[in-house]
C-alpha positions in Angstrom: 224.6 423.3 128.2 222.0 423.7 125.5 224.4 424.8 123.4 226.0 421.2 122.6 222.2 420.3 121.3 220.9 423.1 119.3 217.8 420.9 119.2 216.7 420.8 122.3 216.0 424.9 122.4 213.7 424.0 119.3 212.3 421.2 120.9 208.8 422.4 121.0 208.9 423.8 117.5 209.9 420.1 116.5 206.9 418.4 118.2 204.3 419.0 115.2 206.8 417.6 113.1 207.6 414.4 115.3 203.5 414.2 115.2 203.1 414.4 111.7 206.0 411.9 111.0 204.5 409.0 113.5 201.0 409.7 112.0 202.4 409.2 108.5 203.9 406.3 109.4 200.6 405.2 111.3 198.8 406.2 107.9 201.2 404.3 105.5 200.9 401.1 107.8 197.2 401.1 107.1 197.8 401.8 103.3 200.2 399.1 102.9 197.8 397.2 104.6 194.6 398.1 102.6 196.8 398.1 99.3 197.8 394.6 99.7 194.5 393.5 101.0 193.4 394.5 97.7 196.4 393.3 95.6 195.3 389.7 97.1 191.7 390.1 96.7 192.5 390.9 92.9 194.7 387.8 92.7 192.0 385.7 94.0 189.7 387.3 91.5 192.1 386.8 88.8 192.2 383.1 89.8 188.1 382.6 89.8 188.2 384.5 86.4 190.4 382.0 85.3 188.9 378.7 86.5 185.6 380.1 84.9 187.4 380.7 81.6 188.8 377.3 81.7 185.7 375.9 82.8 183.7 377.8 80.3 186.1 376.6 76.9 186.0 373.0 78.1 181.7 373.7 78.0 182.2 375.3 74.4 184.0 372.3 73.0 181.7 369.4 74.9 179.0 371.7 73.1 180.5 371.5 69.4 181.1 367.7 69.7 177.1 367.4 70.7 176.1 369.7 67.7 178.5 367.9 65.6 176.5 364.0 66.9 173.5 365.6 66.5 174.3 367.5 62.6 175.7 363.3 61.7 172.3 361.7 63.6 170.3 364.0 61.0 172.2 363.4 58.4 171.8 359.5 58.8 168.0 360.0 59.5 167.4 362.1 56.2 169.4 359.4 54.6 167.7 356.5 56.1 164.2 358.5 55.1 165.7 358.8 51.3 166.5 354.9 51.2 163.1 353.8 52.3 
């Protein structure tokens, strides 16, 4: 009868394989897991990075407009200082 499944006489040679394939798959499960744990923390990153950047050029241009007020108040006060 073991002769229709030639497996089953090598069933004990086969069981360190059948372990090592279920804890691959165990292992992978948790590397998927960790990999995309990280893949969203980067997004999330990538999205804070961004909303800094932004945040930081609309701060770059509110500070050129002020130095540019401020260059045209002096330029009005050295003028007003020549005039009088």
């Amino acid at each position: 009868m073991l002769s229709k499944f030639p497996l089953a006489s090598r069933a004990p040679d086969l069981i360190p394989l059948i372990l090592h394939c279920q804890l691959a798959m165990v292992f992978d499960g948790e590397t998927i897991d960790r990999l995309t744990r990280a893949h969203m923390e980067v997004a999330s990153s990538r999205q804070s990075l961004d909303e800094v950047l932004e945040h930081h050029t609309k701060l770059a241009k509110q500070l050129e407009e002020l130095q540019m007020i401020r260059d045209e108040e002096r330029r009005a006060s050295k003028a007003e200082q020549k005039a009088v």
